[in-house]
C-alpha positions in Angstrom: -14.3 22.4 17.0 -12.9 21.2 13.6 -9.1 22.2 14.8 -9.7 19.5 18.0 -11.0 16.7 15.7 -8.1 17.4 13.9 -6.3 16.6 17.1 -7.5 14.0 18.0 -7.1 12.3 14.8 -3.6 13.4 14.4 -2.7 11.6 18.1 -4.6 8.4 17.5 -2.8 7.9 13.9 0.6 9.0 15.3 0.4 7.0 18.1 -1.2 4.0 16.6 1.8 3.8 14.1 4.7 4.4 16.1 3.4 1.4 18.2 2.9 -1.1 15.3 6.4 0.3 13.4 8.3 0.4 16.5 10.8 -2.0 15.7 11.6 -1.3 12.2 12.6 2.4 14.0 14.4 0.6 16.3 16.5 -1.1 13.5 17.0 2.5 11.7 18.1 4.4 14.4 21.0 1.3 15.1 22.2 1.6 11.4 22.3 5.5 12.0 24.1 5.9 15.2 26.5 3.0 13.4 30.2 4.2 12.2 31.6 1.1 10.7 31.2 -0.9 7.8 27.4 -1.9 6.6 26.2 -4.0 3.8 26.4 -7.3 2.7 30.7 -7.0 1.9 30.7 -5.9 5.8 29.5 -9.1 7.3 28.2 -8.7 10.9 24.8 -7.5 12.5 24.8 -4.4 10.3 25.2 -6.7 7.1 21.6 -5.7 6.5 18.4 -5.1 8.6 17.5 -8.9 9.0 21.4 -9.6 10.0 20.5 -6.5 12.6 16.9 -7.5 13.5 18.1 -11.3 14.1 21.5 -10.3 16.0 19.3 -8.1 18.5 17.0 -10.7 18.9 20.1 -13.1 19.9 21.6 -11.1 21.9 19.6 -8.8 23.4 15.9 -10.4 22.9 13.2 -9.6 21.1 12.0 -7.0 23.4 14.6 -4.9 22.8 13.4 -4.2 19.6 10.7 -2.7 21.7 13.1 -0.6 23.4 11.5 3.4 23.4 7.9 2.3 22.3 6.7 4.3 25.1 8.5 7.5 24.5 8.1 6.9 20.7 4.7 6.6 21.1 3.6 9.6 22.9 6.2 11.7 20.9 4.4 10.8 17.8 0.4 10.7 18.7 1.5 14.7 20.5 3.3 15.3 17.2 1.3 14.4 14.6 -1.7 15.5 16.9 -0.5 19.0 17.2 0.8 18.9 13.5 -2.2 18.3 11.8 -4.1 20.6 13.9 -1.8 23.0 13.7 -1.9 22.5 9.4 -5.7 23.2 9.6 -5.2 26.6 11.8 -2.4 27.9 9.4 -3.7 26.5 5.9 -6.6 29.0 6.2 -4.5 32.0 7.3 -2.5 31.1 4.6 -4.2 29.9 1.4 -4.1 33.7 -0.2 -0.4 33.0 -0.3 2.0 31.4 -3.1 2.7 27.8 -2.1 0.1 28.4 1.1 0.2 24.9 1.7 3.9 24.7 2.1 4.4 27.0 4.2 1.3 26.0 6.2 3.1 22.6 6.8 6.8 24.5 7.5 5.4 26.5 10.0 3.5 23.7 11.7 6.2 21.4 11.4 8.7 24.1 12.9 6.3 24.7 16.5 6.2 20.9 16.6 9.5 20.6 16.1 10.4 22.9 18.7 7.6 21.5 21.4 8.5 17.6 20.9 12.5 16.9 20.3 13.1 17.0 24.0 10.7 13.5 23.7 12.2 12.4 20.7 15.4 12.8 21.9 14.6 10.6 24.7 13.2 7.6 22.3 16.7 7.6 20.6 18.9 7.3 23.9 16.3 4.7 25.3 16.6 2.6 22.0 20.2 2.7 21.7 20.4 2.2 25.7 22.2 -1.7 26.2 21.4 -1.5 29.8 17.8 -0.8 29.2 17.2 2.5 30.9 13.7 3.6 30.8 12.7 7.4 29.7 12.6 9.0 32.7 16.1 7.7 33.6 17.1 8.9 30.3 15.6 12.4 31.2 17.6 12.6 34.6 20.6 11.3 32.9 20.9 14.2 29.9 19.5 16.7 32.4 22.2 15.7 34.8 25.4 15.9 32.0 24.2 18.8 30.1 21.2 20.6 31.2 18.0 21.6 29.7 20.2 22.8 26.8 20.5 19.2 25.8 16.8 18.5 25.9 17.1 20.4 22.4 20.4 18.6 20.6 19.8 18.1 17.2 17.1 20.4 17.3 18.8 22.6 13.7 18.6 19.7 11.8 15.3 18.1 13.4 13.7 21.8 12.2 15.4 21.2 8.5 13.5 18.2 8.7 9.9 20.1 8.8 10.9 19.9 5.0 10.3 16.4 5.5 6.6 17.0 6.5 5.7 20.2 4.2 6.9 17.7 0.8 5.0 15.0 2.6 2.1 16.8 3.1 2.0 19.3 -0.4 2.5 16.3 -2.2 -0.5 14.1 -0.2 -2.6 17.8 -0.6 -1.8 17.7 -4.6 -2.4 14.0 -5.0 -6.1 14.3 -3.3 -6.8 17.1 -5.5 -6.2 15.3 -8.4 -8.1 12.2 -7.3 -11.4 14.4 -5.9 -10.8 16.2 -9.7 -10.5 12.7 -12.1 -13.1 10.6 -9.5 -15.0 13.8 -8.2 -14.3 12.4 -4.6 -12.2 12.5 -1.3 -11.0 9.0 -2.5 -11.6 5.3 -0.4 -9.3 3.8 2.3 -6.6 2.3 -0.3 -6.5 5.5 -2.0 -5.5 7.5 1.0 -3.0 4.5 1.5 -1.4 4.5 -1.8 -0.9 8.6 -1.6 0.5 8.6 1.7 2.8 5.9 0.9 4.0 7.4 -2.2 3.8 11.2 -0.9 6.3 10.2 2.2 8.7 8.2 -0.5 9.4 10.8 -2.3 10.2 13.4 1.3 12.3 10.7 2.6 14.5 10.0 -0.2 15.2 14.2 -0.6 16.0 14.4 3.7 17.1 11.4 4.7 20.8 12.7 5.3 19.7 15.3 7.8 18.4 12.1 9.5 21.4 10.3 9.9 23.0 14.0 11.4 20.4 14.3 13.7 20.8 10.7 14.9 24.6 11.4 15.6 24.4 14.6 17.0 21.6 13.4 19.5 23.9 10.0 20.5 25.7 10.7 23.5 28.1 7.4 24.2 28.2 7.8 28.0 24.7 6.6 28.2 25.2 3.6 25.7 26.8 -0.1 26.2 27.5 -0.3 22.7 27.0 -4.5 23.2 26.5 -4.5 19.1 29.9 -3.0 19.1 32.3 -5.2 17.8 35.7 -4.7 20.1 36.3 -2.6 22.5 38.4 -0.7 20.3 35.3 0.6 18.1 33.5 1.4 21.5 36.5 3.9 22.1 36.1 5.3 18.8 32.4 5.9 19.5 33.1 7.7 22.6 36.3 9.8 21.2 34.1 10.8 18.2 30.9 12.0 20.4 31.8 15.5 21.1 33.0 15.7 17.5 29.2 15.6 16.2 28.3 18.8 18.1 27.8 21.4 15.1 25.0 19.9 12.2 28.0 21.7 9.3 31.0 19.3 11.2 28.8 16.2 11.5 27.5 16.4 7.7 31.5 16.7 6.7 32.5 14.0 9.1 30.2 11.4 7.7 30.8 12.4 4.5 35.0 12.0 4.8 34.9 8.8 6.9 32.0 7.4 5.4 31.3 8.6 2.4 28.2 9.5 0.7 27.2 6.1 1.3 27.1 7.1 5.1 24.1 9.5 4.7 22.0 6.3 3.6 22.3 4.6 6.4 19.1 2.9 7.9 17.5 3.3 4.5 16.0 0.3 3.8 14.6 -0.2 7.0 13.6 3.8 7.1 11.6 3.2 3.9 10.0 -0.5 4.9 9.1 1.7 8.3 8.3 5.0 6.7 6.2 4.2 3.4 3.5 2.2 5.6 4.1 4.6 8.3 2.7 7.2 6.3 -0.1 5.1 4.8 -1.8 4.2 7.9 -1.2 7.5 9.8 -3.6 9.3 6.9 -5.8 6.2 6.7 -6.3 6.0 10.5 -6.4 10.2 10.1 -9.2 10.4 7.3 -11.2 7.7 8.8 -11.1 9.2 12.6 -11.7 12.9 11.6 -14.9 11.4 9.3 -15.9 9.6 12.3 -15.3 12.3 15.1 -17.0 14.8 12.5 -20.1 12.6 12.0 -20.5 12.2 16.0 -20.3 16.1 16.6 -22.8 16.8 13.8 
């Protein structure tokens, strides 16, 4: 019974989250897919996030920012749901081991990984999608060009990523032990805000570049208007250079030669204003539904 309270706290944080932060993911995953120029010497909607947010909103409405909120939504209240309940099968099986929590959180990360990137992959296309697609158009589509096979693009450095989650969560584990051994508690609400904030600053920072390689490897320019694209001449480029971001080794080297290390950074700010508060309310919404569930069943 304690593994499907686990679940069901996992799904109603995850989903809760990606709902609320939709748009600030929306705003990431443009600066990511984005070859050119960003920053304030660029000019232009990717000058920063605001130029971005208010040059969607122009031409494109403020909907679109909405754009994959329901793929996002169920991709993260089934991943975070199966994650977290997942953590609390492993962690047990695990806790004679070195690091026990770690590798609790890779391999949980890893199944999810596997089970959701067909969904997530979906999100992205829908988000980047000008003509406004819906999922299961996108589905059709990237069944239709590639096959099931590329349900699962991106899926290397989506499972490098589970190194995303285990820091995360080690470091949100480490930082309630400290509190339950200095206050001789679980911690309060804001605690469990402040440590998941801080915990998922710290994962971000160390693996946001295999982000910005998923995000191009998953792009595919045939299903994309590219209407934020400033000439035609830079939509070509994006549809020349799509094949080119097949292999994780070749994209990595790409960005990093037309780009620069710069390039792996893209989407930052808006990845951390999403991500930081992301990861506060998921474990805030977490803690307070598993106490709530676990009350009711006792």
């Amino acid at each position: 019974m304690s593994h499907a309270v686990e679940l069901v706290a996992g799904m109603t944080a995850g989903a809760a989250t990606a709902a609320i932060l939709h748009p600030l993911d929306t705003v990431k995953v443009r600066f990511q897919a984005f070859e050119g120029r960003t920053g304030l010497q660029s000019g232009g909607p990717y000058a920063s996030s605001l130029a971005l947010v208010a040059h969607v909103v122009r031409t494109e409405g403020p909907l679109a920012l909405y754009r994959g909120v329901v793929p996002a939504t169920v991709a993260s209240g089934f991943a975070w749901g199966a994650y977290l309940g997942m953590y609390s099968f492993y962690k047990p099986l695990l806790s004679t081991w070195p690091q026990g929590n770690l590798l609790a959180a890779v391999a949980s990360g890893a199944t999810c990984v596997v089970l959701t990137n067909p969904l997530w992959l979906i999100k992205l296309r829908v988000q980047l999608d000008a003509t406004q697609q819906g999922p299961l158009a996108a589905a059709a589509g990237i069944l239709r060009k590639d096959g099931v096979a590329g349900l699962f693009r991106g899926l290397v450095p989506a499972l490098l990523l589970t190194s995303n989650g285990a820091i995360q969560l080690a470091a949100y584990e480490e930082l309630k032990a400290m509190n339950r051994a200095h206050r001789g508690s679980q911690g309060d609400t804001f605690e469990h805000l402040v440590m998941g904030a801080g915990s998922k600053i710290v994962a971000t920072l160390v693996t946001y570049p295999l982000q910005v390689a998923k995000t191009r490897m998953q792009r595919e320019v045939c299903f994309l208007a590219w209407r934020h694209a400033a000439d035609s001449a830079h939509a070509q480029r994006q549809a020349s250079t799509s094949a080119e971001y097949a292999q994780l080794t070749r994209t990595m080297a790409l960005i990093y030669k037309r780009e620069g290390a710069r390039g792996f950074y893209k989407g930052i700010t808006a990845n951390m204003l999403r991500s930081a508060p992301n990861s506060a309310l998921i474990f805030a919404i977490y803690e307070a539904v598993k106490d709530r569930l676990g009350a009711f069943i006792s």
